[in-house]
LOVEXVEX-536695 format. One record per residue: x, y, z of N, C-alpha, C in turn; residue number from 0; residue in three letters. Coordinates in nm, 3 decimals. Example, Ala and Ser with C-alpha at 12.3 -4.5 7.8 and 13.67 -1.06 7.14 Angstrom:
<pts>
((1.319, -0.569, 0.780), (1.230, -0.450, 0.780), (1.320, -0.330, 0.780), 0, "ALA")
((1.285, -0.225, 0.708), (1.367, -0.106, 0.714), (1.290, 0.003, 0.787), 1, "SER")
</pts>
This chain:
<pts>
((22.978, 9.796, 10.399), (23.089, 9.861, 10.334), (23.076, 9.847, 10.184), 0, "UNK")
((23.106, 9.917, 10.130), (23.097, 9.935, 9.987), (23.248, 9.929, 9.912), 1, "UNK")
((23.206, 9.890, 9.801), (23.413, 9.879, 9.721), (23.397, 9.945, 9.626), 2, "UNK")
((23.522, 10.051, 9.610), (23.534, 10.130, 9.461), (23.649, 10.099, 9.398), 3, "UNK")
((23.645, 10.137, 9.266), (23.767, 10.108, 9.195), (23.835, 10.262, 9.187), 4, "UNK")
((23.914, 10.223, 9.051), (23.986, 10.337, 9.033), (23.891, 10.445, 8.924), 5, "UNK")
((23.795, 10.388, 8.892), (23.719, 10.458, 8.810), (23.576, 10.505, 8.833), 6, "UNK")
((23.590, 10.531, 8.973), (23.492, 10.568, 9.076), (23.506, 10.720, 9.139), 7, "UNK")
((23.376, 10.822, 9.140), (23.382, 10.938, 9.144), (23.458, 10.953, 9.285), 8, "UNK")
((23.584, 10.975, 9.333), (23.632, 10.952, 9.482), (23.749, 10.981, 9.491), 9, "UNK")
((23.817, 10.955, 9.607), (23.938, 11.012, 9.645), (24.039, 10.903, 9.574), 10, "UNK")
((24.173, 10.944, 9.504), (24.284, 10.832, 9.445), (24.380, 10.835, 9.544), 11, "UNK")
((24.456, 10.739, 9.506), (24.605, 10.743, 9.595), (24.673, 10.844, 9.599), 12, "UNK")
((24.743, 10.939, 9.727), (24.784, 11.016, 9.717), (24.698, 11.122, 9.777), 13, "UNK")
((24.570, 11.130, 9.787), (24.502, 11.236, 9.822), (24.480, 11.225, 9.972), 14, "UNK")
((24.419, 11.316, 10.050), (24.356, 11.292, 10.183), (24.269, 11.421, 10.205), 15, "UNK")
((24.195, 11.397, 10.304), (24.091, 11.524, 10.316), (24.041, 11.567, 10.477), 16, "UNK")
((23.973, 11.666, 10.558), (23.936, 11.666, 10.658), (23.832, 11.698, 10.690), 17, "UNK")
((23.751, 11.647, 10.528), (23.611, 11.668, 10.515), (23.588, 11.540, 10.544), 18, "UNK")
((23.534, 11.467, 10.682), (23.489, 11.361, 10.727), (23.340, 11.370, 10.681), 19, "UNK")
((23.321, 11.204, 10.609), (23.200, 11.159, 10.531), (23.157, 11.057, 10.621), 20, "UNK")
((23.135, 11.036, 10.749), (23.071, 10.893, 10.826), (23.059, 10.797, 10.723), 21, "UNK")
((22.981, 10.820, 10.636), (22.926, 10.671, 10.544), (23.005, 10.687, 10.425), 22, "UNK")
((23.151, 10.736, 10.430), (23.285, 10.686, 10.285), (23.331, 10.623, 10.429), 23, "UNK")
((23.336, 10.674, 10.561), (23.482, 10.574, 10.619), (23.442, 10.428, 10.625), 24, "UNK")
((23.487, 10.321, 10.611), (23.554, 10.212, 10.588), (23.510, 10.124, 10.428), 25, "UNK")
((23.479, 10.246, 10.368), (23.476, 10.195, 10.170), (23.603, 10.144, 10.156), 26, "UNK")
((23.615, 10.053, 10.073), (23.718, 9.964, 10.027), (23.808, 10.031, 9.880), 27, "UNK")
((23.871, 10.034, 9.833), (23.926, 10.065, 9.735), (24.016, 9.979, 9.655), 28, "UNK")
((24.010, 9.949, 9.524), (24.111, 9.898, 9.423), (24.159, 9.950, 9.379), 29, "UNK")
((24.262, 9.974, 9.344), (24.367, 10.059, 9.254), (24.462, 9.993, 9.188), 30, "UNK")
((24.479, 9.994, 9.015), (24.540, 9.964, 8.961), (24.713, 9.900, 9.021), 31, "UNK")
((24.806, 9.822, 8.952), (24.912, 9.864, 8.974), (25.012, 9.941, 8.937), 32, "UNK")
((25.003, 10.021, 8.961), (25.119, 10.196, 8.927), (25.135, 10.281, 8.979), 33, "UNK")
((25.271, 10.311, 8.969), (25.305, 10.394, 9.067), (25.272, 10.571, 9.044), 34, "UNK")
((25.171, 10.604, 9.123), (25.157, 10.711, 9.065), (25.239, 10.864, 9.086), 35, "UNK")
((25.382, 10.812, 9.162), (25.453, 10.913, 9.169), (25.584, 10.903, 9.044), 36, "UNK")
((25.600, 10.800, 8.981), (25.650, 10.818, 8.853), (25.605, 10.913, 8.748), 37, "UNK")
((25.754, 10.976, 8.742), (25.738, 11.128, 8.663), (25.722, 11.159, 8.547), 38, "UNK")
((25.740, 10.972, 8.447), (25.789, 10.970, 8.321), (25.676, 11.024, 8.215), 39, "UNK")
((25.672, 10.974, 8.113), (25.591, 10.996, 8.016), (25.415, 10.909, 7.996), 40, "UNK")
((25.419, 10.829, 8.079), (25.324, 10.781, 8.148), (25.297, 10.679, 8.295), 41, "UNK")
((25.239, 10.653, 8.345), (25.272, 10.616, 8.453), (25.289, 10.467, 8.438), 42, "UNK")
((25.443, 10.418, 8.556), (25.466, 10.333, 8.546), (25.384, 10.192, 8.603), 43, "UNK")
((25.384, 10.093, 8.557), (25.315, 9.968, 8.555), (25.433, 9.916, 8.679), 44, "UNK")
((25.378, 9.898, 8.751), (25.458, 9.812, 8.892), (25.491, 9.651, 8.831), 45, "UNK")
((25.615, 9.637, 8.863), (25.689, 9.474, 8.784), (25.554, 9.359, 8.820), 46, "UNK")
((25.477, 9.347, 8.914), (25.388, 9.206, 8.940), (25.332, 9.214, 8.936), 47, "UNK")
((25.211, 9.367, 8.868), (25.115, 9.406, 8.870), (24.982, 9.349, 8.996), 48, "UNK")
((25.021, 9.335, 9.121), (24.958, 9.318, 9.235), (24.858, 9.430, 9.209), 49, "UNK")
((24.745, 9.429, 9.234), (24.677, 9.548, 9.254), (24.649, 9.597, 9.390), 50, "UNK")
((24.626, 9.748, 9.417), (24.634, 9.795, 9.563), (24.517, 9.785, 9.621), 51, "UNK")
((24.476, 9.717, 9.757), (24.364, 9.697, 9.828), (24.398, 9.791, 9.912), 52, "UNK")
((24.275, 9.894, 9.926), (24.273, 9.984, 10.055), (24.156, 10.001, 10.122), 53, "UNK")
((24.133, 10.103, 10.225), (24.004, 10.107, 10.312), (24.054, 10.271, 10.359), 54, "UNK")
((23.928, 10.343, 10.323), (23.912, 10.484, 10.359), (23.880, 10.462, 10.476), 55, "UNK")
((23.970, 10.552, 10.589), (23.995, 10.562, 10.710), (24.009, 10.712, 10.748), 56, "UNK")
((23.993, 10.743, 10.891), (23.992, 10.832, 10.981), (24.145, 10.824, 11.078), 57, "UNK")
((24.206, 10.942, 11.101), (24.294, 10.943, 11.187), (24.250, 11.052, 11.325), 58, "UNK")
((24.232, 10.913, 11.444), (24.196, 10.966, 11.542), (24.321, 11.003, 11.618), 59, "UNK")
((24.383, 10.996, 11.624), (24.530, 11.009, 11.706), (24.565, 11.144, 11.679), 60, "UNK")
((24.617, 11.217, 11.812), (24.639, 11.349, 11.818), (24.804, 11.359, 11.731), 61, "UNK")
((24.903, 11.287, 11.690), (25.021, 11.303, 11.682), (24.959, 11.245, 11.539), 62, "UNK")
((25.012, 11.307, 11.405), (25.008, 11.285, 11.234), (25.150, 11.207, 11.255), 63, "UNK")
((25.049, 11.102, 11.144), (25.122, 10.995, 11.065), (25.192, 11.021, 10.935), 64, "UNK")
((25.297, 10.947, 10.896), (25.376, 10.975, 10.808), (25.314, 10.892, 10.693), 65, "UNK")
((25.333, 10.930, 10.550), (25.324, 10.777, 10.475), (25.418, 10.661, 10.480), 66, "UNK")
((25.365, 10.558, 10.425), (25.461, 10.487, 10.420), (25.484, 10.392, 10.542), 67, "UNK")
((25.402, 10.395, 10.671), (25.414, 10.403, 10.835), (25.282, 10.317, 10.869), 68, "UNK")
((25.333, 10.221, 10.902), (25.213, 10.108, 10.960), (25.098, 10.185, 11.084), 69, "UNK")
((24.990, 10.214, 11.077), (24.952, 10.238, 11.196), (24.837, 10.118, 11.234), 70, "UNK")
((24.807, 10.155, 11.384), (24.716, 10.056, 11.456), (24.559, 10.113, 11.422), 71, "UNK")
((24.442, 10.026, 11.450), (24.313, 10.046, 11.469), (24.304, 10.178, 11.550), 72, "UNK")
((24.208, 10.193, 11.555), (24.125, 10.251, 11.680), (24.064, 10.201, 11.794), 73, "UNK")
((24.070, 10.171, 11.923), (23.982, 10.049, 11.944), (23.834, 10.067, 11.987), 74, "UNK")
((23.771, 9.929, 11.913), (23.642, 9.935, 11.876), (23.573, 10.033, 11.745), 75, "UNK")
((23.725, 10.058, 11.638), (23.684, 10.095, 11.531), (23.708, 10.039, 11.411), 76, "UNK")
((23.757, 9.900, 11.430), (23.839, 9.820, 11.321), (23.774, 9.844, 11.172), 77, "UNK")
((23.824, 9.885, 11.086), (23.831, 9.865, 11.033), (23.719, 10.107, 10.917), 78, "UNK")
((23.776, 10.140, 11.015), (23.686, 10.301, 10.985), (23.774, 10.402, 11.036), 79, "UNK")
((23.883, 10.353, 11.145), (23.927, 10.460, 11.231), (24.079, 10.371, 11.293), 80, "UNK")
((24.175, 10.492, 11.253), (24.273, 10.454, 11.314), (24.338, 10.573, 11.408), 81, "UNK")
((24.456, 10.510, 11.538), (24.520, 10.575, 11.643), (24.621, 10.634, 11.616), 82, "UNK")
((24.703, 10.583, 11.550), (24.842, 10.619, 11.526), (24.898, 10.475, 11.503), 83, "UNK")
((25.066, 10.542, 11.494), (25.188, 10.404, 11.501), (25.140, 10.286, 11.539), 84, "UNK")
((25.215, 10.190, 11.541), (25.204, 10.096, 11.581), (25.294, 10.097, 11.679), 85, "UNK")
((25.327, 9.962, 11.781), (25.356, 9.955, 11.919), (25.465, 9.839, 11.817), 86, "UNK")
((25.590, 9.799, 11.882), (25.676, 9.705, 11.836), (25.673, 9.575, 11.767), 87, "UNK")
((25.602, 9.521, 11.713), (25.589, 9.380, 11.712), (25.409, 9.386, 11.718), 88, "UNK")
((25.368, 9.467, 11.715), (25.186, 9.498, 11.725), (25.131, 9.493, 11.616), 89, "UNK")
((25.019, 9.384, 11.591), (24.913, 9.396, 11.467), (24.893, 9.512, 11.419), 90, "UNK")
((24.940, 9.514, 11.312), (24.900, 9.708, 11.202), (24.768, 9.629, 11.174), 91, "UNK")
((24.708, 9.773, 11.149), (24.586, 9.827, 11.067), (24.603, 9.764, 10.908), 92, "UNK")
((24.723, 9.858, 10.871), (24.768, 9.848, 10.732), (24.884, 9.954, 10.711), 93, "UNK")
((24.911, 10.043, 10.606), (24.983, 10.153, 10.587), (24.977, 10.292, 10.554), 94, "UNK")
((24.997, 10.338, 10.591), (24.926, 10.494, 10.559), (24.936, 10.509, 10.402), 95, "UNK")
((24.894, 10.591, 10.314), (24.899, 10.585, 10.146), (25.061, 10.611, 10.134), 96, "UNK")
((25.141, 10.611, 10.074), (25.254, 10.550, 10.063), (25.285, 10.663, 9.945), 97, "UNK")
((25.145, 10.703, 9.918), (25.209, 10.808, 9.759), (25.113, 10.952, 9.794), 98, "UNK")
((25.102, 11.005, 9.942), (25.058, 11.096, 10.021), (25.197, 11.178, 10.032), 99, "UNK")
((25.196, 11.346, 9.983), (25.334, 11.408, 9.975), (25.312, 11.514, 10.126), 100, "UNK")
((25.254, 11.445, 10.216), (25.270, 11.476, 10.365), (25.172, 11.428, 10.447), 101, "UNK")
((25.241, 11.451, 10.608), (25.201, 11.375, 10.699), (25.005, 11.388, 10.710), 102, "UNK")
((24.975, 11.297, 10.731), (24.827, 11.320, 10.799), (24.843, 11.352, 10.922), 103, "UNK")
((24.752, 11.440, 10.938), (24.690, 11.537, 11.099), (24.575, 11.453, 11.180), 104, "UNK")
((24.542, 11.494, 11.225), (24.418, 11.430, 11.308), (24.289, 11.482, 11.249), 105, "UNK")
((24.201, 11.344, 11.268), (24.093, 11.397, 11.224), (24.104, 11.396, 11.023), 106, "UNK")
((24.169, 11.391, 10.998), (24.221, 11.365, 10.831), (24.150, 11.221, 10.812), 107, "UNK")
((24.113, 11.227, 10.670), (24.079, 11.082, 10.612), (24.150, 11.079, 10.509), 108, "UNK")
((24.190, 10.942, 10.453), (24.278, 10.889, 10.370), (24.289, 10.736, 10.367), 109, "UNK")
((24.322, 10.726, 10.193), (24.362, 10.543, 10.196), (24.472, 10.505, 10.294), 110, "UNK")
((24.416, 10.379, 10.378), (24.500, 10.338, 10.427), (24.528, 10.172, 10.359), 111, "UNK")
((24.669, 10.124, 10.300), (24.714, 9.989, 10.231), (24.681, 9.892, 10.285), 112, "UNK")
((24.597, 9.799, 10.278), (24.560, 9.665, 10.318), (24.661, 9.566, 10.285), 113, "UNK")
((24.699, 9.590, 10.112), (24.765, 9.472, 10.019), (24.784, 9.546, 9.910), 114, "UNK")
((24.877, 9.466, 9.863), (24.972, 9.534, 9.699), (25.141, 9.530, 9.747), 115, "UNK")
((25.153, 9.633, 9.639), (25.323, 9.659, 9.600), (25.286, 9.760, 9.598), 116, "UNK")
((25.391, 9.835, 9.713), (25.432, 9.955, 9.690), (25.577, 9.991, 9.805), 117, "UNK")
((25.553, 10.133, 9.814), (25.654, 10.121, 9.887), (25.667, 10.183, 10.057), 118, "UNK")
((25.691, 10.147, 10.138), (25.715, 10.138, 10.286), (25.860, 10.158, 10.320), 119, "UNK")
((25.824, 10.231, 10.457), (25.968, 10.295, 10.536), (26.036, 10.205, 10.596), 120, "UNK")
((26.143, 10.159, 10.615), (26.243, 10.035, 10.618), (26.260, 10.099, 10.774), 121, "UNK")
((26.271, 10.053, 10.874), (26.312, 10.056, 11.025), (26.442, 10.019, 11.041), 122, "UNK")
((26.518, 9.957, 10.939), (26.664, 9.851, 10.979), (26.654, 9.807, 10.866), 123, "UNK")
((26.786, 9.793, 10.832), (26.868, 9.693, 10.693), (26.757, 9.578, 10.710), 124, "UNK")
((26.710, 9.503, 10.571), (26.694, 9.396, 10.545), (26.679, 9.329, 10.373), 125, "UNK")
((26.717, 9.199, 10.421), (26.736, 9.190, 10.247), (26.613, 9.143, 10.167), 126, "UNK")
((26.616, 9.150, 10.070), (26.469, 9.073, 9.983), (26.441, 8.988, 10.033), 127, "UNK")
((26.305, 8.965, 9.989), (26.232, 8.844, 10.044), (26.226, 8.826, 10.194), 128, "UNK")
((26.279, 8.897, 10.288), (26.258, 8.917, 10.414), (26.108, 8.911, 10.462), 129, "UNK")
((26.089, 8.847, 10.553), (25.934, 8.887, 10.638), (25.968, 9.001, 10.689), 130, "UNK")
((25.852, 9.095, 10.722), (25.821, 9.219, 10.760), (25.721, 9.217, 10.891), 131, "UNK")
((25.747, 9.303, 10.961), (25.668, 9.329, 11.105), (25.722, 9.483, 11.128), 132, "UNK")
((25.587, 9.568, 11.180), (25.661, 9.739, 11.208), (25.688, 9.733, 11.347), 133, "UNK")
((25.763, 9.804, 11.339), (25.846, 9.864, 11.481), (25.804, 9.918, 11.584), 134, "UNK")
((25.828, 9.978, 11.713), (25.729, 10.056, 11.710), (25.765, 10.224, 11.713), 135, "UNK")
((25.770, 10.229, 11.543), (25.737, 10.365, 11.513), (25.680, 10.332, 11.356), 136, "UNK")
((25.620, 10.244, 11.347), (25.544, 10.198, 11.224), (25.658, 10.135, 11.126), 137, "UNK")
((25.808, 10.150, 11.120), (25.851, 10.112, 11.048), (25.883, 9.979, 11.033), 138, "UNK")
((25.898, 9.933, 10.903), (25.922, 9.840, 10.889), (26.069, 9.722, 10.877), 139, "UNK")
((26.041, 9.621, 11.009), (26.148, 9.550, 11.012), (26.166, 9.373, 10.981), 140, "UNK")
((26.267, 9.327, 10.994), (26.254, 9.212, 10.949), (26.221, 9.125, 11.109), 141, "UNK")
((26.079, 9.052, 11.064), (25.988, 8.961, 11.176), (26.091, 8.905, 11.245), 142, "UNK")
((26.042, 8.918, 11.354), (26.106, 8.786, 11.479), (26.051, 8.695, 11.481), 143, "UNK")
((26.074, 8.549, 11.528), (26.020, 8.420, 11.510), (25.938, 8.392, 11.663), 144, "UNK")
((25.938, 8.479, 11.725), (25.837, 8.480, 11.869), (25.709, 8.473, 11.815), 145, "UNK")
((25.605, 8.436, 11.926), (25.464, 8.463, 11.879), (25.400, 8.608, 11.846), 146, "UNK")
((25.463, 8.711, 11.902), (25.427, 8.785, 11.846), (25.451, 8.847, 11.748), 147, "UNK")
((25.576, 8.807, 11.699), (25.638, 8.877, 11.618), (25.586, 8.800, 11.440), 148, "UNK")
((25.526, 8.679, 11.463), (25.468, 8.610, 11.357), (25.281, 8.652, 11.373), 149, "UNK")
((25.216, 8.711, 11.458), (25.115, 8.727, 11.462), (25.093, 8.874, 11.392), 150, "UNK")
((25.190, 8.987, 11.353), (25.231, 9.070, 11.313), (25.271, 9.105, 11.215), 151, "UNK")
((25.320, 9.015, 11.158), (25.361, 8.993, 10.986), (25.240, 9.043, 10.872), 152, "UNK")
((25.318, 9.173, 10.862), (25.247, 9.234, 10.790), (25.286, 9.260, 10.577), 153, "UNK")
((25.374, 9.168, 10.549), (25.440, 9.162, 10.412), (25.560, 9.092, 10.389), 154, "UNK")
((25.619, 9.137, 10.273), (25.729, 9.036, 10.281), (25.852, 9.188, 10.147), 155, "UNK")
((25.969, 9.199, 10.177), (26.045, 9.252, 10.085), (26.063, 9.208, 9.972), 156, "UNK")
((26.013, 9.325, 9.904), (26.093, 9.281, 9.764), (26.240, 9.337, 9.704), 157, "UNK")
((26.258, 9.428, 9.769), (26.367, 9.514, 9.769), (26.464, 9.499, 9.930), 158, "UNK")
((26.583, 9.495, 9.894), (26.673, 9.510, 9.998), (26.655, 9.629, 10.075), 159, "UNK")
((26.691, 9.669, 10.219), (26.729, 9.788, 10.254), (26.871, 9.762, 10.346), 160, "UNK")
((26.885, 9.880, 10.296), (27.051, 9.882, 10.366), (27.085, 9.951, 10.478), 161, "UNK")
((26.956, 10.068, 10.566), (26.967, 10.127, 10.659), (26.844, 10.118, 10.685), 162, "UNK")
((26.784, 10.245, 10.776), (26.648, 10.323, 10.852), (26.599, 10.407, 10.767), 163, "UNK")
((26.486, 10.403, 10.734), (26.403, 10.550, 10.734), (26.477, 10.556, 10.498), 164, "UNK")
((26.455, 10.428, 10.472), (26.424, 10.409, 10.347), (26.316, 10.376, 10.252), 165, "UNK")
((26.313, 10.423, 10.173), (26.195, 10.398, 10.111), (26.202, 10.247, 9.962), 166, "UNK")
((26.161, 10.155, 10.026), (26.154, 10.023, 9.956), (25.989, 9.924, 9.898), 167, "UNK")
((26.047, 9.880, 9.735), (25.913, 9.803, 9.759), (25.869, 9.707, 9.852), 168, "UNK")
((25.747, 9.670, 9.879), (25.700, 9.543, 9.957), (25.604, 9.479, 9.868), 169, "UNK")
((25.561, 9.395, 9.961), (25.431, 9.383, 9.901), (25.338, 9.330, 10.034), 170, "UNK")
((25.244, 9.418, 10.061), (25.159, 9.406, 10.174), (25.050, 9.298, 10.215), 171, "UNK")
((25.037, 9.235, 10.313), (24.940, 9.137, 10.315), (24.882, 9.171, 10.479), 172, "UNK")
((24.790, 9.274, 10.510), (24.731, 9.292, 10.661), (24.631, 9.141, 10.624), 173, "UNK")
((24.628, 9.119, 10.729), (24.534, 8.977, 10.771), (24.430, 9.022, 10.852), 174, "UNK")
((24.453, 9.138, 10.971), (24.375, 9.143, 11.068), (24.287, 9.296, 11.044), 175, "UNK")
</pts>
């Protein structure tokens, strides 16, 4: 596997394609911290400057993913190819690009979030600093203290949410 930055001839955050490259899927990616859907006069610098770890991926799953939406592996493709959603309390992959202005289809490639700050779809109210685990519809909720629900812990809030289907910072940490 190979690692690019942000100043590498290649796809940025936000983009996706269904021109499948066998030897780009599972390249690694760095990306600054900023948000690149800030509209202002230049782009904004994220408060902890975390920088974004990703991995160019494949979506094998017949049903498109949302951004923002934890999905699972592929199996026997860890880490090149993902299925879809995640299952309740189920080891994510990582997150779909988070600054993608629509769903991925099948067969689509795109960054998928390993680690950083950004922002993810809230499943249920939770307050800062909350542990995080997705649902199973990728969203993100606050961890249960079961074994699975700690084997799953995929970040931690930095931002409160007050309902479903919000858009909040995190900050991401996939392990697996």
């Amino acid at each position: 596997m190979s690692t690019m930055n942000s100043n590498t001839n290649f796809y940025v955050l936000g983009q996706k394609t269904n021109d499948v490259q066998p030897n780009m899927l599972g390249t690694r990616g760095v990306f600054p911290a900023v948000d690149p859907t800030d509209v202002g006069d230049a782009l904004r610098s994220v408060p902890n400057g975390i920088p974004i770890e990703a991995v160019w991926v494949q979506l094998t799953g017949a049903t498109p993913v949302a951004p923002g939406i934890v999905v699972a592996w592929t199996s026997g493709t860890a880490g090149t190819q993902v299925s879809g959603v995640t299952g309740s309390a189920e080891v994510g992959a990582g997150m779909v690009d988070p600054y993608l202005t629509s769903n991925v289809a099948q067969n689509e490639c795109f960054w998928l979030i390993r680690r950083g700050y950004v922002r993810g779809v809230s499943g249920n109210s939770y307050s800062a600093n909350a542990q995080l685990i997705p649902n199973n519809a990728g969203k993100l909720i606050t961890m249960t203290t079961d074994v699975a629900g700690v084997a799953a812990r995929c970040g931690r809030a930095v931002e409160a949410a007050g309902a479903a289907d919000l858009r909040r910072y995190v900050i991401l940490d996939f392990q697996v």
